[in-house]
GULO-667056 format. One record per residue (C-alpha): residue number from 1; y, x, z. Coordinates in pm, whole numbers, plus 50000, padded with zeros to 5 digits. Each point is the difference from the previous one (the first is absolute). Last residue first. Layout:
BEGIN
NODE_NUM_Y_X_Z
...
// end
This chain:
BEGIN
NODE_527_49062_51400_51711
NODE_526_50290_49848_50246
NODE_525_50196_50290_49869
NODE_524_49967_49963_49664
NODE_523_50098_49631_49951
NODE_522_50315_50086_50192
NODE_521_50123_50261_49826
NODE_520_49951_49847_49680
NODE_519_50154_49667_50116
NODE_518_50307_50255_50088
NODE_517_50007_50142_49706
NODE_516_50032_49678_49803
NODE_515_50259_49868_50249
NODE_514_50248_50311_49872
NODE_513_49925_49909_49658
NODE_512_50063_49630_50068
NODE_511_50368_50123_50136
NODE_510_50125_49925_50400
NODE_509_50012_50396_50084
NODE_508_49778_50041_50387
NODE_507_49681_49820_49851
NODE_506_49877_49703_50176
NODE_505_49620_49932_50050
NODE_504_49840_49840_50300
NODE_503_50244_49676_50007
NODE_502_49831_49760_50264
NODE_501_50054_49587_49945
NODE_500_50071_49831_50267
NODE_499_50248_49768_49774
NODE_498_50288_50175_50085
NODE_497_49827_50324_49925
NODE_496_50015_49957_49662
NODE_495_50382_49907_49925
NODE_494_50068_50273_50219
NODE_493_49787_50270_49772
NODE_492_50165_49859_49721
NODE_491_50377_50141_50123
NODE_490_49839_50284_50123
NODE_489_49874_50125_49695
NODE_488_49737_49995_49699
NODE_487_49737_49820_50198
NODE_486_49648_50068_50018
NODE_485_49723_49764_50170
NODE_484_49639_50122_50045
NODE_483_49797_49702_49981
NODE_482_49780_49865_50291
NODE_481_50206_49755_50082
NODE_480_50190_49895_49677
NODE_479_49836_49689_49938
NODE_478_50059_49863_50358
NODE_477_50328_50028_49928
NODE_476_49965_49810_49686
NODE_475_49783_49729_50085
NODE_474_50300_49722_50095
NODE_473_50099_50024_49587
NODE_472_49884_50312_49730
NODE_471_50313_49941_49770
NODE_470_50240_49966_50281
NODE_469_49893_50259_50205
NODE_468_50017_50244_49650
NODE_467_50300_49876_49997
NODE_466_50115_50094_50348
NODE_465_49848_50349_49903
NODE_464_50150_50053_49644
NODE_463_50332_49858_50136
NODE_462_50068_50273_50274
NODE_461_49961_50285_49718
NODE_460_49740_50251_49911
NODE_459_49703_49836_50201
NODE_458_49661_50220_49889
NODE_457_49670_49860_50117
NODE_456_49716_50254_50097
NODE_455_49649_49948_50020
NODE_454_49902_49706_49773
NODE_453_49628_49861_49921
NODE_452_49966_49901_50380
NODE_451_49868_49715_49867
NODE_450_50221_49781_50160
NODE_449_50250_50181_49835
NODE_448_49860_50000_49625
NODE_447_49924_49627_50040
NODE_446_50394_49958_50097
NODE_445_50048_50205_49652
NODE_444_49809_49724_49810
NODE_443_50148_49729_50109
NODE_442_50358_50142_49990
NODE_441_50177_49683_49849
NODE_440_50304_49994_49758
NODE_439_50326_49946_49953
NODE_438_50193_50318_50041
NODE_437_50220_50043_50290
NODE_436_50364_50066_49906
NODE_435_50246_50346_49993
NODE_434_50298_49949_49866
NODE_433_50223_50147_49790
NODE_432_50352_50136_49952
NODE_431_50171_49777_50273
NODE_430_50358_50132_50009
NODE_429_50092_50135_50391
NODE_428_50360_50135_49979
NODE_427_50097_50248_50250
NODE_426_50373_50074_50143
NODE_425_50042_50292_50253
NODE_424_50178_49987_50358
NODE_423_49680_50129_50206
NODE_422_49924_49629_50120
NODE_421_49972_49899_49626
NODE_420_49767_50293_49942
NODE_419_49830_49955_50267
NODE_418_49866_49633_49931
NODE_417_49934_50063_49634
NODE_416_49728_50308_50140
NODE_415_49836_49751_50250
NODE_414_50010_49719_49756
NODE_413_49627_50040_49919
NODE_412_49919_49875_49710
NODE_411_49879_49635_49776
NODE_410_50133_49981_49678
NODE_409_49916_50327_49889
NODE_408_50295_50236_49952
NODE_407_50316_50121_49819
NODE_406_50227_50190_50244
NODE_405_50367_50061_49915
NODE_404_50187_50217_50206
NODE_403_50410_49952_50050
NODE_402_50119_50267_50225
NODE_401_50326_49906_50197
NODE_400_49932_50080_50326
NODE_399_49617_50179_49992
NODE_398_50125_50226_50325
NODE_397_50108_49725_50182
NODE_396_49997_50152_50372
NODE_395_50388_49973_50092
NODE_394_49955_49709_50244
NODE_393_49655_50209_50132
NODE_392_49713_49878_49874
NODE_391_49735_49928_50252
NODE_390_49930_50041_50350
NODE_389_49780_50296_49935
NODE_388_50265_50154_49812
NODE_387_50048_49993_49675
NODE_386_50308_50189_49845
NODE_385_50057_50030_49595
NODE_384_50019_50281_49734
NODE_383_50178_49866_49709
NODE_382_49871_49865_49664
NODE_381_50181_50003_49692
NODE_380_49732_50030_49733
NODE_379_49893_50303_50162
NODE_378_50286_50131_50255
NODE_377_49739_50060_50260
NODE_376_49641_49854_49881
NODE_375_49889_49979_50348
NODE_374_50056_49679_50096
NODE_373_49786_49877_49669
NODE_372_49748_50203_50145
NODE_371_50023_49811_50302
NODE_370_50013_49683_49822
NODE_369_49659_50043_49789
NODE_368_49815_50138_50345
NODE_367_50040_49659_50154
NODE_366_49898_49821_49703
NODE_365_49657_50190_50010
NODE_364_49941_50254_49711
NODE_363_50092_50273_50231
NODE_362_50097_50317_49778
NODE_361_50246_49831_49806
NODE_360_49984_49996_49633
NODE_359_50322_50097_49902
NODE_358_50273_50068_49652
NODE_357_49663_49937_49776
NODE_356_50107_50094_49604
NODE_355_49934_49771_49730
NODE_354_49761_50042_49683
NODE_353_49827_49653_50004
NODE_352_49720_50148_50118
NODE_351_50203_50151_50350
NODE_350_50070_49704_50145
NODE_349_49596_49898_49970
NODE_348_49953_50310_50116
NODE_347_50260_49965_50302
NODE_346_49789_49676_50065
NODE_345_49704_50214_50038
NODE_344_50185_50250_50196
NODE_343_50037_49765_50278
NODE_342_50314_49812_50075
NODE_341_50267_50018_49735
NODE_340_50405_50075_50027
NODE_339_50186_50034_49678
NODE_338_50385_50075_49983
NODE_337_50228_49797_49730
NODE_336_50236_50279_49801
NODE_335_49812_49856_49705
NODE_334_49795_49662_50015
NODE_333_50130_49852_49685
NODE_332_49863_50268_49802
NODE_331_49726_49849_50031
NODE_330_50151_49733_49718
NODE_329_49944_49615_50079
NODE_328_49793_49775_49755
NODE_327_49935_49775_50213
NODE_326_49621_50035_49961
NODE_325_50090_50382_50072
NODE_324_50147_49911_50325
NODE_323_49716_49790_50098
NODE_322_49724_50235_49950
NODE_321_50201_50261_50177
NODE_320_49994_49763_50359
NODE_319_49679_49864_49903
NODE_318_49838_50414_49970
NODE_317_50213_50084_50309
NODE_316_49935_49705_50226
NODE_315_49592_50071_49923
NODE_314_50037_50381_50088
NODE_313_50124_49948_50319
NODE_312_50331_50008_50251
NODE_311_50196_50056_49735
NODE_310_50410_50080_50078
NODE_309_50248_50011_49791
NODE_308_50324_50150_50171
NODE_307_50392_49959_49951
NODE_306_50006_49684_49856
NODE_305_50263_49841_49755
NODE_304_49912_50149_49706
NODE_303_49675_49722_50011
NODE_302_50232_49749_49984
NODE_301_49791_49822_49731
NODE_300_49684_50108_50158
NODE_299_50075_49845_50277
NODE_298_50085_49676_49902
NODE_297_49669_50028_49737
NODE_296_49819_50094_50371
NODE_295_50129_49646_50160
NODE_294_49951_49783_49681
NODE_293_49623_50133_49930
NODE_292_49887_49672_50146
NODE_291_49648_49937_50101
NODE_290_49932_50425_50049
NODE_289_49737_50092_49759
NODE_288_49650_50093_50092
NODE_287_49768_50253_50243
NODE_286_49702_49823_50095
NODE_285_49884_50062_50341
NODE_284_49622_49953_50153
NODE_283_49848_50239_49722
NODE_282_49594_50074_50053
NODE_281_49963_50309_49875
NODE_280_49677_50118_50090
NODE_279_49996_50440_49998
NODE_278_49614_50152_49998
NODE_277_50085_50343_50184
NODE_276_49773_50274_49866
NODE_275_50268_50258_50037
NODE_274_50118_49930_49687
NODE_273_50050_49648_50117
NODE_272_50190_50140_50245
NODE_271_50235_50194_49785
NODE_270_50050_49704_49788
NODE_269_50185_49793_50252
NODE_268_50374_50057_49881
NODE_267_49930_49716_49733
NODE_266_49865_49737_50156
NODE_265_50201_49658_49895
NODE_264_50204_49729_50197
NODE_263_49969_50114_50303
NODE_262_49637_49890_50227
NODE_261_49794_50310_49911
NODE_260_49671_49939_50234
NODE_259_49814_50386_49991
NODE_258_49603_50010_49938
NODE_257_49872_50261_50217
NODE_256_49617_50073_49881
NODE_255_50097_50364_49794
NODE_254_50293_50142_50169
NODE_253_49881_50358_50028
NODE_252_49800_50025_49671
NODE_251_49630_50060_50094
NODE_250_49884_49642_49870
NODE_249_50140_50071_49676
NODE_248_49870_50332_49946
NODE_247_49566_49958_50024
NODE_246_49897_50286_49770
NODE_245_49808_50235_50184
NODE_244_49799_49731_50237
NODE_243_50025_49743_49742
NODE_242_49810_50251_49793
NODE_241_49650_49884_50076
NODE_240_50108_49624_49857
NODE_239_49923_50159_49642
NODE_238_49628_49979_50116
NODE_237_49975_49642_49915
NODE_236_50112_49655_50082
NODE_235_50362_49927_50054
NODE_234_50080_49639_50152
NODE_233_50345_49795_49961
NODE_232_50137_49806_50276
NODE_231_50180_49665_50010
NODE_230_49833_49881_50196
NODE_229_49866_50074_50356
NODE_228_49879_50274_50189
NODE_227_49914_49966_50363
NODE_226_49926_50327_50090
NODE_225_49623_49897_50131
NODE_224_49915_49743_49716
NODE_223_50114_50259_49756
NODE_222_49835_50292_50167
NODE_221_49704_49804_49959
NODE_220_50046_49925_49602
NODE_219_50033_50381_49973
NODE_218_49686_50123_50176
NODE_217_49720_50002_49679
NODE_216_50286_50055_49782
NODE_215_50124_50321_50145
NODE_214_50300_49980_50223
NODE_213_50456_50034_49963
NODE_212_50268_49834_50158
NODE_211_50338_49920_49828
NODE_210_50278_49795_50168
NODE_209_50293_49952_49792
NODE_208_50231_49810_50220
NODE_207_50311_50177_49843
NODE_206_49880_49898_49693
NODE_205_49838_50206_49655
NODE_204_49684_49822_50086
NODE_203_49989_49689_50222
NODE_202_49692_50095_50122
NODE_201_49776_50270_49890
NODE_200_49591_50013_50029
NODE_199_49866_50364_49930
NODE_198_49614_50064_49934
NODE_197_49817_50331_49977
NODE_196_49674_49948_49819
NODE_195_49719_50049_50314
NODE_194_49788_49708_49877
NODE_193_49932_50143_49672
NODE_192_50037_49741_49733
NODE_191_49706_49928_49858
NODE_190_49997_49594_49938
NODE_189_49902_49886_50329
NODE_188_50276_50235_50113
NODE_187_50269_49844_49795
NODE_186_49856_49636_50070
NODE_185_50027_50082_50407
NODE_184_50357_50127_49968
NODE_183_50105_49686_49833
NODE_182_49825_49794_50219
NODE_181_50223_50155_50324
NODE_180_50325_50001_49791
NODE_179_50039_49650_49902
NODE_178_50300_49911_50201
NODE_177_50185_50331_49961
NODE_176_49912_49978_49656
NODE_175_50367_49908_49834
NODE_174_49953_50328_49733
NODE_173_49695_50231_49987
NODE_172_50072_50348_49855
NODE_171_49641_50176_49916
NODE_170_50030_50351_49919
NODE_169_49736_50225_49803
NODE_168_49848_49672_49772
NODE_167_49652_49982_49916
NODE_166_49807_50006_50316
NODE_165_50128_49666_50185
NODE_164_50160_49841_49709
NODE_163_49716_50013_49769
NODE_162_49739_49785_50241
NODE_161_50304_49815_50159
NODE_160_50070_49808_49625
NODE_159_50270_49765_50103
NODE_158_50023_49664_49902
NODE_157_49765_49929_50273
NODE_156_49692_49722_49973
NODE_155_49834_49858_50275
NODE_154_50321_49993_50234
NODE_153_49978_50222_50288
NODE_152_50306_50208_49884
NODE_151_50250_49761_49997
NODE_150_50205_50139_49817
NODE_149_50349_50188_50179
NODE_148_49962_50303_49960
NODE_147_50163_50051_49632
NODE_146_49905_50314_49885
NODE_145_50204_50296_49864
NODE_144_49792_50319_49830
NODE_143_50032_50334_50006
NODE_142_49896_50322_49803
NODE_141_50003_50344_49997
NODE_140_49894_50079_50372
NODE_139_49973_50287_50275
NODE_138_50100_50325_49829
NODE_137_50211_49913_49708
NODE_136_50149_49744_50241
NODE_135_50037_49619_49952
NODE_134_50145_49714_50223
NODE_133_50213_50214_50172
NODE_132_49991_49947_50393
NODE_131_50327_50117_50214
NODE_130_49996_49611_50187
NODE_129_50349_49934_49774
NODE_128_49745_50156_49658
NODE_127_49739_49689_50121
NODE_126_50262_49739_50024
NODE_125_50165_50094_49674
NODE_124_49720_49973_49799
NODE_123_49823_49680_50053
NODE_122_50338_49863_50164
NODE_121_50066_49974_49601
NODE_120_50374_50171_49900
NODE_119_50145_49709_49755
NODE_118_49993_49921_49660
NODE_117_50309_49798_49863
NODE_116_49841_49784_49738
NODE_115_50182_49769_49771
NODE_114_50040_49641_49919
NODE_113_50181_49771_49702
NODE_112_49837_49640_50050
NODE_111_49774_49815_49749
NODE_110_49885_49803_50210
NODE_109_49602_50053_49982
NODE_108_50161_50422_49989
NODE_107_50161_49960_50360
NODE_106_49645_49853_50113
NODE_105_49836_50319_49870
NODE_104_50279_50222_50188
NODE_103_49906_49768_50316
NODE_102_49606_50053_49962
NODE_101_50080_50419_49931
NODE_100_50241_50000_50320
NODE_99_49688_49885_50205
NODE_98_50074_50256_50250
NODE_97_49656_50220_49999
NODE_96_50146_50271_49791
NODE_95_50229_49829_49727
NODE_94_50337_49880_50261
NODE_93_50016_50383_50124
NODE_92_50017_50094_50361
NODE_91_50141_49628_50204
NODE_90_50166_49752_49719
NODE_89_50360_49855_49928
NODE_88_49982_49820_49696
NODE_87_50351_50039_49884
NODE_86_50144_49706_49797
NODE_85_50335_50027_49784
NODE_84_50060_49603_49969
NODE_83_50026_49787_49680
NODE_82_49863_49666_50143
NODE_81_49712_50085_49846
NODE_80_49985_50308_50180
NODE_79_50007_49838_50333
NODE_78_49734_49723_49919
NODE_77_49779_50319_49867
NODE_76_49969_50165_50301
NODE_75_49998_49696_50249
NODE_74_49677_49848_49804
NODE_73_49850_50320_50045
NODE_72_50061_50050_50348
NODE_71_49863_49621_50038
NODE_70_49691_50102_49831
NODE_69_49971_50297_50202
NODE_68_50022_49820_50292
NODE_67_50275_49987_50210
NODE_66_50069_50073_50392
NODE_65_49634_50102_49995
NODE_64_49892_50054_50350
NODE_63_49709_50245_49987
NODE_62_50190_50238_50274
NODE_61_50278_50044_49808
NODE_60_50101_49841_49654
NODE_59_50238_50051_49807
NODE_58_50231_49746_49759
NODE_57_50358_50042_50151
NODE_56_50268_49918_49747
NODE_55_50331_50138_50025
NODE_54_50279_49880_49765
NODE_53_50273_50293_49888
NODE_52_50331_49887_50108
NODE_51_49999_50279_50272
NODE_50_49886_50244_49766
NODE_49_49640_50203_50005
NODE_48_50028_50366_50182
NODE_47_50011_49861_50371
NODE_46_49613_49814_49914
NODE_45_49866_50345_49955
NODE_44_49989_50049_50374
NODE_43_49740_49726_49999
NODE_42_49726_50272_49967
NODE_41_49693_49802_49809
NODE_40_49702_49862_50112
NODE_39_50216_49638_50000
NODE_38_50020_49918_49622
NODE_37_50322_49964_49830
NODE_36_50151_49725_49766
NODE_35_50359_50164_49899
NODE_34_50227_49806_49789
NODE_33_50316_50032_49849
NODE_32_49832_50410_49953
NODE_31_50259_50303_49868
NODE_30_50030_50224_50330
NODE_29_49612_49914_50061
NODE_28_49936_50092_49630
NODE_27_50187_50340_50092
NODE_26_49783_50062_50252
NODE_25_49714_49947_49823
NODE_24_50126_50284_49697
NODE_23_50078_50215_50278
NODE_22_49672_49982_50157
NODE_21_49917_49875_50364
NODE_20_49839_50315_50181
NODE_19_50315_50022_50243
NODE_18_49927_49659_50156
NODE_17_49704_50158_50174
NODE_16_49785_49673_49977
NODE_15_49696_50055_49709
NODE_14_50240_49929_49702
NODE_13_50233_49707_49883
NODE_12_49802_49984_49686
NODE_11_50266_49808_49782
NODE_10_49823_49653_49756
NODE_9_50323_49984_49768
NODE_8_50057_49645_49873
NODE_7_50276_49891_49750
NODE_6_50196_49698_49965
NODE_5_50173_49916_49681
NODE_4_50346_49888_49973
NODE_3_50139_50316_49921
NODE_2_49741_50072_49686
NODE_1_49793_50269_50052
// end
């Protein structure tokens, strides 16, 4: 392909869990200039495309088109002729029922490089997340996927009912939630046995899956009664029998909860989604360079000056190494200096580029920083000092002398700084990054609140939460009412409760992995 060219690949984004997108489609994500992406499909996917990627929105919900398909292909093959790397986002797989074949035969009219990325259908994965296989030696050997959505009264049907109903073992009926009462009534008119076990599933593969299970002659009433919408898939045939041996997904211990990750990425939260957990990252900080790197290149420069290093988090160690490599400064440079982190994940992230951690204090508040600093007797120089409970004593200045140097975000608690000064030592405060609120809307995750959609939102800093205020305007407390809030430590907890706010989860050690078993805790004790 020449470099110039544009190419298309039409990506089956899969039936919702995010987990069942394929390598090959997530790569094309990592790859795309362009993404144009349908709406039945799990938005989560959106944090693996890159920020200068272009997002185009062309679903539809509720039959509001927000394009039509002509305009989706115009917007396909505008992009690649303008050289672009195009991803055709699409819900299950773009060549069952998504009109990915009509978009790969306009890509071929232009003339326009395109492949195919299949995805997982809803047709298949919905039924096996409800614990119903679509075949079994000893209930069926065949299936079939229908559209439900024809009109069904029309005069003359596209689909042949008279074979359907008797010739096929299991019937999978896609987007029929609507239709469902005629379509029951043209499978029995046309043999069917009324009492063929019938299973309706929403929002397969979700944490909202909601599965319930008839025979055709009752289903479409125990629709009407339950309140089923779209999307759902339906399973006709005596396969659905073993739901009541099979069904897994809905018996994991977290399945509903879906958990609101506010930092800037979710990694520490797998264990809950292998509990049945569905995780929504929805990032209210964005972690990026300091505006001037002149205060931490000072620092750096002198950096045999200091008597302790000290990394407060995993994000000022990866910009504080990233920019002493970029200028081209030996490691070795930091011999005979002493390394203080808070957390063990930031003494990981120490620890990966092969150095030793001198302490990691067991109090990962400020306060608990300088008395273990106190403590170090005759480490790095540091005498035992007095406090009383009228404050330091003229003789108290245990840290006199000690130079530490403490890269950070831009904006941090100077409670730490502060002590150290008024404890005799010297501290330097270079910016190494800062954390900023992303630009964008949360339209679609305020929907998910007022919905009740979300049941317990994680805060892991001070910032996510006043961000996340800022991002969701006047409605945000009201927002968060009936959610379960979490917050990492005391320090966010306080930030929360200002605003009225109640903090119901708050594990004892201030680390995700820590807040992760709390949430767990939590979750299963109100069950």
């Amino acid at each position: 392909m020449n470099k110039k060219d544009g190419i298309v690949f039409l990506v089956g984004a899969g039936p919702g869990d995010i987990g069942l997108l394929t390598v090959k489609g997530l790569r094309c994500l990592q790859r795309a200039e362009v993404v144009i992406y349908d709406f039945h499909l799990n938005a989560q996917l959106l944090n693996y495309v890159g920020h200068d990627a272009e997002l185009i929105y062309a679903g539809k919900r509720g039959g509001h088109h927000t394009m039509t398909q002509d305009e989706i292909n115009r917007a396909i093959v505008k992009k690649a002729k303008e050289g672009k790397i195009v991803c055709r986002l699409k819900g299950g797989d773009p060549f069952v029922f998504g009109r990915g074949g009509e978009e790969a035969q306009e890509l071929v009219r232009e003339g326009i490089t395109f492949e195919v990325v299949p995805g997982v259908s809803s047709s298949v994965a919905a039924p096996a997340y409800a614990g119903i296989p679509l075949t079994h030696r000893l209930y069926s050997s065949s299936f079939a996927v229908i559209p439900g959505y024809e009109d069904t009264t029309k005069g003359e049907s596209a689909i042949n009912w008279a074979k359907l109903a008797t010739g096929v073992g299991t019937l999978v009926f896609l987007m029929a939630v609507k239709n469902i009462d005629e379509m029951t009534k043209k499978l029995i008119e046309h043999g069917r046995s009324p009492d063929t076990p019938v299973a309706v599933i929403r929002w397969g593969t979700r944490a909202d899956q909601k599965t319930i299970v008839s025979t055709l002659k009752d289903i479409a009433a125990l629709v009407k009664e339950r309140d089923i919408k779209p999307p759902a898939v339906t399973v006709i045939g005596d396969v659905v029998k073993l739901r009541s041996e099979l069904n897994w997904y809905e018996k994991k211990p977290m399945f509903g909860q879906r958990i609101l990750v506010t930092r800037e990425h979710s990694g520490g939260f797998e264990t809950l989604e292998e509990l049945g957990a569905e995780v929504l990252q929805f990032s209210t900080i964005e972690i990026v360079p300091p505006a001037s790197w002149n205060d931490l290149d000072k620092a750096i420069d002198h950096i045999q000056g200091y008597d302790w290093l000290i990394f407060t988090s995993a994000n000022g160690v990866k910009h504080f190494f990233a920019r002493l490599f970029e200028k081209g400064i030996d490691i070795r440079r930091l011999n005979g200096l002493r390394i203080c982190t808070i957390g063990t994940k930031t003494e990981t992230a120490v620890n990966q580029f092969g150095i030793r951690v001198d302490l990691v204090p067991v109090e990962f508040r400020a306060e608990g920083l300088i008395d273990a600093f106190i403590r170090q007797r005759g480490v790095g120089g540091i005498e035992q000092g007095t406090i009383t409970s009228e404050g330091l004593t003229p003789s108290a200045t245990p840290l006199q002398g000690i130079k530490f140097l403490l890269p950070r975000a831009e904006i941090a608690r100077e409670v730490f700084p502060e002590k150290v000064r008024e404890l005799g030592g010297i501290i330097d405060l270079p910016v190494a990054y800062r954390a900023i609120k992303p630009d964008y809307h949360g339209k679609r995750l305020k929907r998910f609140l007022k919905e009740g959609r979300i049941t317990v939102a994680t805060f892991t800093s001070a910032a996510t939460f006043l961000n996340f205020k800022d991002i969701m305007g006047e409605d945000a407390d009201e927002l968060l009412q009936n959610v379960a809030i979490a917050a990492i430590g005391p320090v966010t907890a306080k930030a929360i409760e200002k605003t009225g706010l109640k903090v119901h989860i708050m594990p004892k050690e201030a680390t995700v992995e820590a807040m992760v078993e709390e949430i767990q805790k939590w979750v299963l004790q109100k069950q």
